[in-house]
C-alpha positions as CSV (number, residue, x, y, z in Angstrom):
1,X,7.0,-247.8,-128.4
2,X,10.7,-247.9,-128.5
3,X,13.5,-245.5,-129.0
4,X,16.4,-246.0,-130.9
5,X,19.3,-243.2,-130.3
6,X,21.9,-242.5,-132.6
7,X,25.6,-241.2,-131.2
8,X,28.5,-240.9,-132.1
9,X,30.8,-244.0,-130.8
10,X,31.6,-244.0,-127.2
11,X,34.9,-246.0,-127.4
12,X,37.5,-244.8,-130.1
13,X,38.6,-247.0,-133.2
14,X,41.4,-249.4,-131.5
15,X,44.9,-248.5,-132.6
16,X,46.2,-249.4,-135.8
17,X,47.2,-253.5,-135.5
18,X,50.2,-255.3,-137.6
19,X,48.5,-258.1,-139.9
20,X,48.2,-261.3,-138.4
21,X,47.6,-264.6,-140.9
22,X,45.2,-265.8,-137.9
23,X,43.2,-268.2,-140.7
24,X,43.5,-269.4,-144.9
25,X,42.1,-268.3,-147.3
26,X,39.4,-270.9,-147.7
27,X,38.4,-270.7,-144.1
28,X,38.0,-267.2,-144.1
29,X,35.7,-267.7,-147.3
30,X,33.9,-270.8,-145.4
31,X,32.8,-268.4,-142.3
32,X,31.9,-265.7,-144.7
33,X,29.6,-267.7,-146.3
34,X,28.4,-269.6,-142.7
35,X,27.9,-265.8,-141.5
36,X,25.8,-264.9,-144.8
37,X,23.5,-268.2,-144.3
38,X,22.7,-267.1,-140.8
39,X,22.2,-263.5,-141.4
40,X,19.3,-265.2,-144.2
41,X,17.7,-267.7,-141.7
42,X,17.5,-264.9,-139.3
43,X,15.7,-262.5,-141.8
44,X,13.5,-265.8,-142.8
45,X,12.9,-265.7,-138.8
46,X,12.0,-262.3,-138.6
47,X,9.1,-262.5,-141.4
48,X,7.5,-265.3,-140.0
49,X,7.6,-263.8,-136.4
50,X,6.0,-260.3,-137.8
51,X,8.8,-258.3,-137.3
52,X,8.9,-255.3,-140.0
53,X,12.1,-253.0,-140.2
54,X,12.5,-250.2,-142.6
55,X,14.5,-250.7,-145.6
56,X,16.9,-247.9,-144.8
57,X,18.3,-250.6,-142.3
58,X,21.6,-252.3,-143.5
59,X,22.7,-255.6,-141.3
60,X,26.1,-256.3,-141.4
61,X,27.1,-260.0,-140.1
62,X,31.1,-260.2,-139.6
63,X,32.0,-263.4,-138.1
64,X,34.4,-262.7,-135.2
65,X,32.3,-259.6,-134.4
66,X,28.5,-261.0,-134.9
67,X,25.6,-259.1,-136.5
68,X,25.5,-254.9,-136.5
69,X,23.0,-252.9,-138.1
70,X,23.8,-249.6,-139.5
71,X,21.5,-247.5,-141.8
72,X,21.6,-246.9,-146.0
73,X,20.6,-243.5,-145.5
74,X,20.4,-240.7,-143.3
75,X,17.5,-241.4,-140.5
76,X,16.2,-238.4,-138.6
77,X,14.5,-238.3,-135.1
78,X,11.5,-239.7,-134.6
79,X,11.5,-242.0,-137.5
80,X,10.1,-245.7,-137.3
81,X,12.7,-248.1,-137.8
82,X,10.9,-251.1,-136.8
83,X,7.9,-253.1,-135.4
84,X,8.0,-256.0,-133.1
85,X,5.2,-258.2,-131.8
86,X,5.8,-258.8,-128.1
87,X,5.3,-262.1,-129.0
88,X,8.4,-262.4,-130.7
89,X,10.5,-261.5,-127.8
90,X,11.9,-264.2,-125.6
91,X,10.6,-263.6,-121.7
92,X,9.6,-266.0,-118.9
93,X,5.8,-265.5,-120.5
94,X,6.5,-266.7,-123.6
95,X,9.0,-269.0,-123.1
96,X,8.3,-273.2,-123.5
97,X,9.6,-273.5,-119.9
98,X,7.4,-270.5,-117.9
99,X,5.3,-273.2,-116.0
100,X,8.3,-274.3,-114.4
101,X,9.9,-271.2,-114.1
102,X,6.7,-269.9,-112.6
103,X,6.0,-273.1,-110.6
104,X,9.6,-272.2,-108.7
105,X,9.0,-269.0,-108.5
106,X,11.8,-267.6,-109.9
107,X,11.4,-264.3,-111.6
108,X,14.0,-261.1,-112.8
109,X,17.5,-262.4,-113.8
110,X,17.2,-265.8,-113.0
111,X,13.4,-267.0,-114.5
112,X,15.4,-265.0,-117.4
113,X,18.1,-267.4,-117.6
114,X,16.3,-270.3,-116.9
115,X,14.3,-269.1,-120.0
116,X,16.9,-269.0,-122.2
117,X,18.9,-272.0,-121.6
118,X,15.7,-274.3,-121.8
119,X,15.1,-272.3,-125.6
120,X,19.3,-273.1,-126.3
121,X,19.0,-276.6,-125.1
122,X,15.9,-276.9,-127.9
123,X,18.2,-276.1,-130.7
124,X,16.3,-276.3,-133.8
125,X,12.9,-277.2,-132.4
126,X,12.8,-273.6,-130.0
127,X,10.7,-271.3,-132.0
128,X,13.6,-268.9,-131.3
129,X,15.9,-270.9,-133.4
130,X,16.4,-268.4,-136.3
131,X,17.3,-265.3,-133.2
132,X,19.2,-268.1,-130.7
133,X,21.6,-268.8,-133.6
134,X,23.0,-264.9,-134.0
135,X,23.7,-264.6,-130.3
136,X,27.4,-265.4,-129.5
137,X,28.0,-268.3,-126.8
138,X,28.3,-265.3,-124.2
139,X,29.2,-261.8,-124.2
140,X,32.9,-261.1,-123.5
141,X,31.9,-259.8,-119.5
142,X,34.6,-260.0,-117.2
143,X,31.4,-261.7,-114.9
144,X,32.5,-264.7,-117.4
145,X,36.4,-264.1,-117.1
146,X,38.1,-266.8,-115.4
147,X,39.0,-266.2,-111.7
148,X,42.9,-266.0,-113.2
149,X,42.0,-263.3,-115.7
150,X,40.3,-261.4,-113.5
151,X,42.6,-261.3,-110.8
152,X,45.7,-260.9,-113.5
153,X,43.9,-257.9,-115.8
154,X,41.7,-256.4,-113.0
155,X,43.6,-256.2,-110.1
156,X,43.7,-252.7,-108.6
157,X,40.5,-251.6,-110.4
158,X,37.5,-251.0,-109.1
159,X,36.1,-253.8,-111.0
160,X,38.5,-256.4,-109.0
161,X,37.0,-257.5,-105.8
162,X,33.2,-256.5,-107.3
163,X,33.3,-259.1,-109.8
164,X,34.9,-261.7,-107.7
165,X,32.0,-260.9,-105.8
166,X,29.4,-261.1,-108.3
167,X,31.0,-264.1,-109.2
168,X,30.1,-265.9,-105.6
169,X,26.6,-264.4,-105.0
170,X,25.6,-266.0,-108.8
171,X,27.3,-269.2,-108.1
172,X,25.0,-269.5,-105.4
173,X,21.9,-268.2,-107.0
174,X,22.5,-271.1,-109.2
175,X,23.3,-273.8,-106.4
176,X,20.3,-273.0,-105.0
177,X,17.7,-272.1,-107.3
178,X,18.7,-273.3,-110.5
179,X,20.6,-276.8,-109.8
180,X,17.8,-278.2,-107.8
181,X,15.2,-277.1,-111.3
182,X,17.1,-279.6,-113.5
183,X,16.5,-282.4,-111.3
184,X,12.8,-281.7,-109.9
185,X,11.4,-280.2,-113.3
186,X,8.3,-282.2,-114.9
187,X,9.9,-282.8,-118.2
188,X,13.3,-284.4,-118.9
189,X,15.8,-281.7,-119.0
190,X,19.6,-282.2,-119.9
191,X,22.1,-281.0,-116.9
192,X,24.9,-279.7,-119.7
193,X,22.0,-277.0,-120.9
194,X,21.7,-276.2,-117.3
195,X,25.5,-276.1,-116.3
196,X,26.7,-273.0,-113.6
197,X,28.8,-272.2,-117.3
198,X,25.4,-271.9,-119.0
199,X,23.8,-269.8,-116.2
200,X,26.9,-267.5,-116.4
201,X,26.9,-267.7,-120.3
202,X,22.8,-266.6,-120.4
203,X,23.8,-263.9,-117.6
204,X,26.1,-262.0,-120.1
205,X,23.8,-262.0,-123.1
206,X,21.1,-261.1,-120.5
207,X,23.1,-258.3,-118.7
208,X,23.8,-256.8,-122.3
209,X,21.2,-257.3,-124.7
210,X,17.6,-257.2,-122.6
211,X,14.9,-254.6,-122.3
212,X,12.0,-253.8,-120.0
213,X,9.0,-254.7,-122.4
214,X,5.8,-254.2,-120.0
215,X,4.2,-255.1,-117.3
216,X,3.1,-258.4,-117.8
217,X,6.1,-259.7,-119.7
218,X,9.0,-257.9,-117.5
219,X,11.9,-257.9,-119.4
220,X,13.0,-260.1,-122.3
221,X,15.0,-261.1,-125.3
222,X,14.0,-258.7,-127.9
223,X,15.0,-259.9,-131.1
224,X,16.2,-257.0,-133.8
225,X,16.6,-254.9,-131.0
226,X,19.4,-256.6,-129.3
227,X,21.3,-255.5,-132.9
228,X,21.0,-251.9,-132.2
229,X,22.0,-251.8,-128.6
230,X,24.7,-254.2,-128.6
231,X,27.1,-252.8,-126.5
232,X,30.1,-252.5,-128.7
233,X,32.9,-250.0,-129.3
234,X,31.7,-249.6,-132.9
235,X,27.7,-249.1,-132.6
236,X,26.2,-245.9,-134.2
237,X,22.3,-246.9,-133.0
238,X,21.3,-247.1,-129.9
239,X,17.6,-248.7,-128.7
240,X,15.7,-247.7,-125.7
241,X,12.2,-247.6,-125.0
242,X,9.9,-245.0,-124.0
243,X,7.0,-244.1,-121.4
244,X,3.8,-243.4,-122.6
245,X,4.0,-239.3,-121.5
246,X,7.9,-239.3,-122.6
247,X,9.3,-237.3,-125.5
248,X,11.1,-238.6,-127.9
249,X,14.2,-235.8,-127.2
250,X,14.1,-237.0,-123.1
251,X,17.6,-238.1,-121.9
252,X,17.5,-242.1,-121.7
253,X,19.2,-241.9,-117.9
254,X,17.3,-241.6,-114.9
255,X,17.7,-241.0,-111.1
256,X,16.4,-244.3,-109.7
257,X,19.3,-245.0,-107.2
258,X,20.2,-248.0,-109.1
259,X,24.3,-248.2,-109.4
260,X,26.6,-246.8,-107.1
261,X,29.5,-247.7,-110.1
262,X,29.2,-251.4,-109.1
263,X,30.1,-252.2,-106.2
264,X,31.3,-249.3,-105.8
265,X,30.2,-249.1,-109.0
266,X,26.6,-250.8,-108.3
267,X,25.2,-250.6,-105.3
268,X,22.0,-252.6,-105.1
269,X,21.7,-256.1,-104.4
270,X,23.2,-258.0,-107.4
271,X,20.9,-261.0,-106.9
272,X,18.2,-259.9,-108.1
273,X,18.8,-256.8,-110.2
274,X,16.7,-256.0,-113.6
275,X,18.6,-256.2,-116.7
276,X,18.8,-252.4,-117.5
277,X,20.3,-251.7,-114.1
278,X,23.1,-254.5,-114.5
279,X,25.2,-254.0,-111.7
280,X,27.5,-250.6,-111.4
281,X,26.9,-246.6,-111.1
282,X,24.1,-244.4,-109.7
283,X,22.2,-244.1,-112.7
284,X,20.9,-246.7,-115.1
285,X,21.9,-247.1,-118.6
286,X,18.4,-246.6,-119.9
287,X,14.8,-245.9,-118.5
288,X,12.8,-249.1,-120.5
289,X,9.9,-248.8,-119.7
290,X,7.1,-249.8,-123.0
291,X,4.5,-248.0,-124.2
292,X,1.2,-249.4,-125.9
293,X,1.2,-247.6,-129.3
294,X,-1.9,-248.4,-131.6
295,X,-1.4,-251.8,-131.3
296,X,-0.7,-252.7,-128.0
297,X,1.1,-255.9,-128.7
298,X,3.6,-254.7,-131.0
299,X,6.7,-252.3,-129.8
300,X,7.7,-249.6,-132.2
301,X,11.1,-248.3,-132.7
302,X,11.8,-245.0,-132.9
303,X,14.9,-242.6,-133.7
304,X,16.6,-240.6,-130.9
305,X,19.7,-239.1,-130.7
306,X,21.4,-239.7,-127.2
307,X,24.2,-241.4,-125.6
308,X,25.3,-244.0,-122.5
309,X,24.9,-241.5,-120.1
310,X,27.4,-241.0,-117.3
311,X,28.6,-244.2,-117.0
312,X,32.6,-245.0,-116.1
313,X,34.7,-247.0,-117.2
314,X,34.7,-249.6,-114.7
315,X,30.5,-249.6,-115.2
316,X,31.0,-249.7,-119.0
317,X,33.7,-252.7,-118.7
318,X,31.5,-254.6,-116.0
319,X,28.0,-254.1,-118.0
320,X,29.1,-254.3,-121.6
321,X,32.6,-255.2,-122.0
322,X,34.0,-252.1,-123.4
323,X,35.4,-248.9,-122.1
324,X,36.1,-245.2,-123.5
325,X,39.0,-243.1,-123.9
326,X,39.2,-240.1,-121.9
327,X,35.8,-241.0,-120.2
328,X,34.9,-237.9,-118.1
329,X,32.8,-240.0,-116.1
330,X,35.4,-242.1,-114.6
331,X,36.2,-241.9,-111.0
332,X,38.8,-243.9,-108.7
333,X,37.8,-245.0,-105.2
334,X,39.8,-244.5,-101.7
335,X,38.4,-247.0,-99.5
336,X,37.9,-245.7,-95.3
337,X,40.4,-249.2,-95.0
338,X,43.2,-247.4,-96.6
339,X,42.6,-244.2,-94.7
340,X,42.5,-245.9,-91.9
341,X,46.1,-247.9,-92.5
342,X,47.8,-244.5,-93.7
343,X,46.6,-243.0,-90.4
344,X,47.6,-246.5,-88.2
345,X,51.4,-246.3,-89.6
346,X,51.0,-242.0,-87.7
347,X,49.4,-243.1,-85.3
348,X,48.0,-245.7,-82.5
349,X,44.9,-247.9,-84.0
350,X,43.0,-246.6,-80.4
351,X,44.1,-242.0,-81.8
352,X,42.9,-243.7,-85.1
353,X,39.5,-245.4,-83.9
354,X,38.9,-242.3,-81.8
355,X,39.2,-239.7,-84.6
356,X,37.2,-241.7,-87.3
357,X,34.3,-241.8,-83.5
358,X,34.6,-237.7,-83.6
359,X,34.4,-237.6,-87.3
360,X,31.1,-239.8,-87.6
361,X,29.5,-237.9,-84.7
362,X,29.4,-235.1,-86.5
363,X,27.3,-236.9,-88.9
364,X,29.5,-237.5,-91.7
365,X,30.5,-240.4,-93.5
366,X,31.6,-241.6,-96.8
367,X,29.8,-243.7,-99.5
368,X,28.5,-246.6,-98.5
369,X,27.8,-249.9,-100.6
370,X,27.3,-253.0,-98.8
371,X,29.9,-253.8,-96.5
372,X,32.2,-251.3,-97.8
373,X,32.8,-247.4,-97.3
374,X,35.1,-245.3,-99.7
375,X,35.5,-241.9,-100.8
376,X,35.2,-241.2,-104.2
377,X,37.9,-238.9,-106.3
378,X,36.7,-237.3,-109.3
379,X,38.0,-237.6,-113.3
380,X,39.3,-234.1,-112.4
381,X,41.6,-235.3,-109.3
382,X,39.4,-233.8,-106.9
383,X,38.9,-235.3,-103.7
384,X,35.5,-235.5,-101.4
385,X,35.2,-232.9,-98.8
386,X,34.2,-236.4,-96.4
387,X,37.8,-237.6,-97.0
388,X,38.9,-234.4,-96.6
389,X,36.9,-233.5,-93.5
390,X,38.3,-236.9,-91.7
391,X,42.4,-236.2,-92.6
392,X,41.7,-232.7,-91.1
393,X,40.0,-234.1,-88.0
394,X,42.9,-237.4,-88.1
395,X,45.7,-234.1,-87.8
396,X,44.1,-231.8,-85.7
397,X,45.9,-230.8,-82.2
398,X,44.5,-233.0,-79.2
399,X,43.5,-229.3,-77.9
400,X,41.8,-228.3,-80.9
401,X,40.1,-231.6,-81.3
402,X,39.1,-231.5,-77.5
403,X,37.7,-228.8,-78.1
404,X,35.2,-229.7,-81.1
405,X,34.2,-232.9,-79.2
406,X,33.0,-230.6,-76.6
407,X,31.4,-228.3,-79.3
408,X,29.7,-231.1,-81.0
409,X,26.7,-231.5,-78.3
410,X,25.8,-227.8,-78.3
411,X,26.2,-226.9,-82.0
412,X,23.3,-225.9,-84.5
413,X,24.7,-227.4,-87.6
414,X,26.8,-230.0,-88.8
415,X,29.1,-228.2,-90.3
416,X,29.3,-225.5,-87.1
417,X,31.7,-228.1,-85.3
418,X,34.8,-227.6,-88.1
419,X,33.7,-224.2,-89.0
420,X,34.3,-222.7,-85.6
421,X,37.8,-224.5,-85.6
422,X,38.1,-223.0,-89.2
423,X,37.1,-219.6,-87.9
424,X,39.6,-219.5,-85.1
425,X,42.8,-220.4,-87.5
426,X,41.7,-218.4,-90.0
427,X,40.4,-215.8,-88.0
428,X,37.2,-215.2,-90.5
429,X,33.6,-214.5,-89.2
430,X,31.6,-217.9,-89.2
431,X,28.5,-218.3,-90.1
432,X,25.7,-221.1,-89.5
433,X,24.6,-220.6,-92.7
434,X,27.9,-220.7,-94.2
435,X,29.5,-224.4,-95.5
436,X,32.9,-225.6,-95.2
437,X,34.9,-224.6,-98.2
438,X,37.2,-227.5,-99.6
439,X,40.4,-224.9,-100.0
440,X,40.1,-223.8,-95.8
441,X,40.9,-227.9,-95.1
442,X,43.9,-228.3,-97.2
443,X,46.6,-227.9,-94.9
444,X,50.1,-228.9,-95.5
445,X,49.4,-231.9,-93.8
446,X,46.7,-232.6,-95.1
447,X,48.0,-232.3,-98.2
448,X,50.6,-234.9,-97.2
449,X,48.2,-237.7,-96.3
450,X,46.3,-236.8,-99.8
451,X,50.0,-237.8,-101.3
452,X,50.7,-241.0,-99.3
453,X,47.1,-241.9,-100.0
454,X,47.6,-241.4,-103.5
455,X,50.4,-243.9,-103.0
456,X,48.9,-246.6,-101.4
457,X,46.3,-246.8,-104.0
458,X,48.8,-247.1,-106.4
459,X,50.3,-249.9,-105.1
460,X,46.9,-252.0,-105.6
461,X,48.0,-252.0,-109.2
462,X,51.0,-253.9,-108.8
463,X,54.6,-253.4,-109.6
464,X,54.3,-252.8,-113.1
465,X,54.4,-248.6,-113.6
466,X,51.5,-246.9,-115.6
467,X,54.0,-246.1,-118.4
468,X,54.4,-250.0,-118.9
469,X,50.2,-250.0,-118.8
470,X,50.5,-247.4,-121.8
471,X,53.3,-249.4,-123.5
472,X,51.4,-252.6,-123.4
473,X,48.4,-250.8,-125.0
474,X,49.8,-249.9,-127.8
475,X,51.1,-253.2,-128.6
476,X,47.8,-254.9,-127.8
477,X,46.4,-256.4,-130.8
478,X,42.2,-255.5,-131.5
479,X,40.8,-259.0,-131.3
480,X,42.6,-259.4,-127.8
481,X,39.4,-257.4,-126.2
482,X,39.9,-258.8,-122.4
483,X,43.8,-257.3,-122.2
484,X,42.9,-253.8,-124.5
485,X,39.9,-252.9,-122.2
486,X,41.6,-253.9,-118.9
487,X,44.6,-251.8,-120.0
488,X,42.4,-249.0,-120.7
489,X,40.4,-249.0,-117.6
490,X,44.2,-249.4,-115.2
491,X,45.3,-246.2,-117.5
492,X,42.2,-243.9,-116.7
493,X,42.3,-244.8,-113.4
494,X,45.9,-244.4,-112.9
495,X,45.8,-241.5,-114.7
496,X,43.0,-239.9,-112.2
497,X,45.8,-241.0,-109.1
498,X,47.8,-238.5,-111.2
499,X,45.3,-235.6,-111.6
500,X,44.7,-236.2,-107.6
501,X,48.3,-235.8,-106.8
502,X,48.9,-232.4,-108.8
503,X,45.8,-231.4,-106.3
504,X,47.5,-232.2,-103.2
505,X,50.7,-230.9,-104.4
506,X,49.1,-227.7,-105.4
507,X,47.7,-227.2,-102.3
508,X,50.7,-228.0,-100.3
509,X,52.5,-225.2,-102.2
510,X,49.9,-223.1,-102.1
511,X,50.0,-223.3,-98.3
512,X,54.0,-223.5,-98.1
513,X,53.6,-219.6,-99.8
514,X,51.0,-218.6,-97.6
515,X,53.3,-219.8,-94.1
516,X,56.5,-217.9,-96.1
517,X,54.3,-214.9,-96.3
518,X,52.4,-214.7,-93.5
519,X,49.3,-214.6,-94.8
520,X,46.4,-216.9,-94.6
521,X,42.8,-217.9,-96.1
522,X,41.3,-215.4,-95.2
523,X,37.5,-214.5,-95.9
524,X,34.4,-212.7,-94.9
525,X,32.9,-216.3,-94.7
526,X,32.9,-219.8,-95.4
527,X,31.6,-220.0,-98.5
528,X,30.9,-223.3,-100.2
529,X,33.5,-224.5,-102.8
C-alpha cells in the first residue's frame, strides 16, 4: 500500500518573467502534439501493464516541464488513487539484465542503474518503452552539473565541495564496477548505453523518482508514481508508501540517522545509499517501506496530506533540484578549519592546537561527517553551544584556563569544568545538575570572534555582495532553473550569516551595558538555554 500526500507547494511560483520568442509558432504546435502522442502511448502502457488510476486523476504533459498529474476533483484522505502490479515497476528483479546484475553482484544504487540503462539502451523492444519514454534524459541535479557550473553557481554553499565529492566517489563506482560489466557481460552490450554520462544521467532520475517497494524487489522505478512525487516547485501530490501497522495520518519523515544535510548535509556513505535517503540531512525524505494489501503483488495508493519534512535548501537542491523560499529548515555551516584560522591569525598554531586539546578533553566536539567537523548555525542566527564552548575556551586567561585543565581530571560532569569557571566570574552557585547556559558564554570577545567568523564565511561566496545575489534573482528568467535555484540557496544562506551577526552584535552590546553598569549575569544557577 502506498500513500500519496497532498501540500501545499514547497517552492513559491518563480517571479514574474518578460516574454521570450524562445520558438515559432509551428514548433511550439509540433511539441504539443509530440507531448500529446506520448502522454497516449504511456496511458496505452499503463493498461496493458495493469495499472488502474482513478478518474479524478488529470495528467498534464507540458513539453519543457514533462508529465504532472493533478486531480479533477477534490480527493480526501485515505482515498485510492491508484493500483500498481509490482510487476510493472522497473527493479533489478524484473529487469532483462538481473542475471548480470546479480552475477556481479551489484545491488542498491548501482544494480539500479545498471538496470535502467540496459532497459534505455532497448528502446522500443524494453517492455518499459511506453514509461522510459516520459522520463527526461536526466533530472536537472547539480550531481549532473558540469564541474564549471558547480564551481561558478555553488561556490560558498554547502553544496560546493559535497557534490564535487559525490561527483569523484560515482566516477569511481562506475570505473570499477560498471565499466568492467560492459565488456565481461554474456550478451552484446553497447558502451554509449553504458557511458560514466549514462550512469550519472540514471543516478538523477534514480535519486529523484524511486521508491522502496518490498523486500524482495528493493527499490525500483515505479511507473505512475514517479508523476506524483516528482520533485518539482509546482507538485500538489505527493507519493509515499506505508508500513503495514502505519496510519495513514503518520508523518512521512523518520529518525533513521540517514543525512547529516549532505555532506554536511548527508552523512552516510554516498556509495551505496538507498534511493529515499539520497545523500543530505538527518532525516530521510520519506519512510518507503510497502505493505501487502489484499493482493500482495499490487501497491495501492493512497491519499495523505503531508509535506518534505525538514529538509534545507542545500538537501532540497542536492536531492531534487529545487529549493524554497524562506525555508525554516535551512542552516549554514562553520567548519572547525575556519575556527581554527580565525584563532591562528590571534594566536600561535601551538596556543591554538593546545586550546582545541582542552576543549576535546572535556568531551566535546562538533558535528562530524566523514573527514570533516563543523558547527552548525541555525535559520534563526543562532549558534552551537560547541562553537561557542571552544571560542570561550580559545579566549580564556592562561590562569583561568590552567586552572580548568587541572579541574578536568577530578570533575563529575562534563559540563562541571566551564561551569565552575562560569561560577567564579559570575559569582552564581553552580550546580552539577545544572547546564551551561548559551547567554553566560557570550562575552565581548567572544562575541568578536562570532563577527570575524561570520566574515570569513562570507568570503567563501566570492566578491559579489548578497544584494547583487538578490538583484540577479530577480532578473533570472524561469526556465534558467540551474542559476534561479543557486541564487536562492546563496540568498538563504547569506541571509542566515546576517541573522548570526545581529546575534553576536546583540550580545556584544548586551555585555558592553552590563561592564558600563557594573552588573553581571547573574543567577541562582546555570540553567539550560
Amino acid at each position: 500500500m502506498l500513500k500519496i500526500g497532498g501540500a501545499a507547494p514547497l517552492n513559491p511560483p518563480l517571479p514574474p518573467q518578460p516574454y521570450r520568442h524562445s520558438c515559432s509558432r509551428r514548433n511550439y504546435f509540433s511539441s504539443n502534439l509530440m507531448a500529446s502522442r506520448r502522454l497516449r502511448a504511456f496511458k496505452r502502457w499503463m493498461k496493458s501493464q495493469g495499472i488502474q488510476c482513478s478518474d479524478t486523476l488529470d495528467f498534464i504533459d507540458c513539453p519543457q516541464q514533462g508529465i504532472s498529474v493533478g486531480a479533477l476533483s477534490d480527493l480526501h484522505e485515505g482515498d485510492v488513487v491508484a493500483k500498481i502490479p509490482k510487476t510493472a515497476c522497473l527493479t533489478i528483479k524484473t529487469s532483462g539484465a538481473r542475471e548480470m546484475i546479480e552475477s556481479a553482484g551489484l545491488d542498491g544504487h548501482l544494480g539500479l542503474s545498471v538496470a535502467l540503462m540496459y532497459e534505455k539502451s532497448l528502446a522500443q523492444d524494453s517492455p518499459w518503452a511506453g514509461y522510459l519514454q516520459l522520463l527526461p534524459p536526466q533530472e536537472c541535479l547539480p550531481l549532473v552539473w558540469t564541474l564549471g557550473e558547480v564551481d561558478s553557481l555553488l561556490s560558498g554553499t554547502e553544496l560546493h565541495k559535497a557534490i564535487k565529492e559525490d561527483k569523484t566517489l560515482m566516477y569511481e563506482d562506475w570505473k570499477e564496477n560498471i565499466l568492467p560489466l560492459v565488456y565481461s557481460a554474456p550478451q552484446s552490450l553497447n558502451p554509449s548505453s553504458f557511458s560514466v554520462k549514462e550512469y550519472f544521467a540514471a543516478r538523477s532520475l534514480i535519486a529523484s523518482r524511486s521508491f522502496q517497494i518490498d523486500e524482495y524487489h528493493g527499490f525500483g522505478m515505479v511507473p505512475l508514481a514517479d508523476l506524483f512525487n516528482h520533485k518539482t516547485g509546482a507538485e500538489d501530490v505527493h507519493f509515499t508508501s506505508v508500513s503495514p501497522n502505519q496510519e495513514y495520518e503518520d508523518d512521512v519523515d523518520s529518525e533513521n540517522g540517514d543525512n547529516n544535510e549532505l555532506s554536511k548535509i548527508s552523512g552516510h556513505d554516498k556509495r551505496d545509499s538507498t534511493c529515499e535517503n539520497s545523500y543530505i540531512h538527518s532525516d530521510s525524505e520519506s519512510d518507503y517501506s510497502s505493505v501487502t494489501g489484499e493482493d500482495p503483488m499490487m501497491l495501492q495508493m493512497i491519499m495523505v496530506f503531508n509535506t518534505y519534512g525538514s529538509l534545507g535548501n542545500a538537501a532540497l537542491l542536492h536531492r531534487y533540484g529545487f529549493t524554497e523560499a524562506n525555508n525554516p529548515f535551512d542552516i549554514v555551516n562553520i567548519d572547525l578549519e575556519l575556527v581554527l584560522k580565525w584563532g591562528c591569525s590571534l594566536f600561535s598554531s601551538r596556543y591554538c592546537r593546545a586550546r582545541l586539546s582542552l576543549w576535546r578533553r572535556i568531551n566535546i566536539s562538533g558535528s562530524v561527517s566523514e573527514n570533516s567537523e563543523y558547527f552548525e548555525v541555525s535559520s534563526d542566527g543562532e549558534p552551537e553551544l560547541e562553537l561557542l564552548t571552544l571560542l570561550y575556551i580559545m579566549l580564556l586567561p592562561d590562569d583561568t584556563c590552567h586552572k580548568l585543565d587541572i579541574s578536568i581530571c577530578t570533575a563529575d560532569k562534563v559540563s562541571a569544568n566551564i561551569g565552575m569557571i562560569l561560577s567564579e566570574k559570575h559569582d552564581i552557585t553552580w550546580s552539577t545538575s545544572s547546564e551551561i547556559s548559551k547567554d553566560l558564554l557570550l562575552t565581548e570577545k567572544v562575541c568578536r570572534a562570532l563577527l570575524a567568523l561570520a566574515d570569513i564565511r562570507e568570503s567563501c561566496y566570492g566578491s559579489k555582495s548578497i544584494d547583487e545575489d538578490v538583484e540577479a534573482l530577480k532578473r533570472c528568467c524561469m526556465t534558467e532553473r540551474k542559476l534561479y535555484h543557486s541564487l536562492m540557496l546563496r540568498i538563504s544562506e547569506r541571509r542566515i550569516l546576517e541573522k548570526f551577526r545581529t546575534y553576536a552584535t546583540a550580545g556584544a552590546q548586551i555585555q558592553t551595558f552590563q561592564d558600563a553598569n557594573g552588573t553581571s549575569t547573574t543567577r541562582k544557577r546555570l540553567k539550560k538555554h
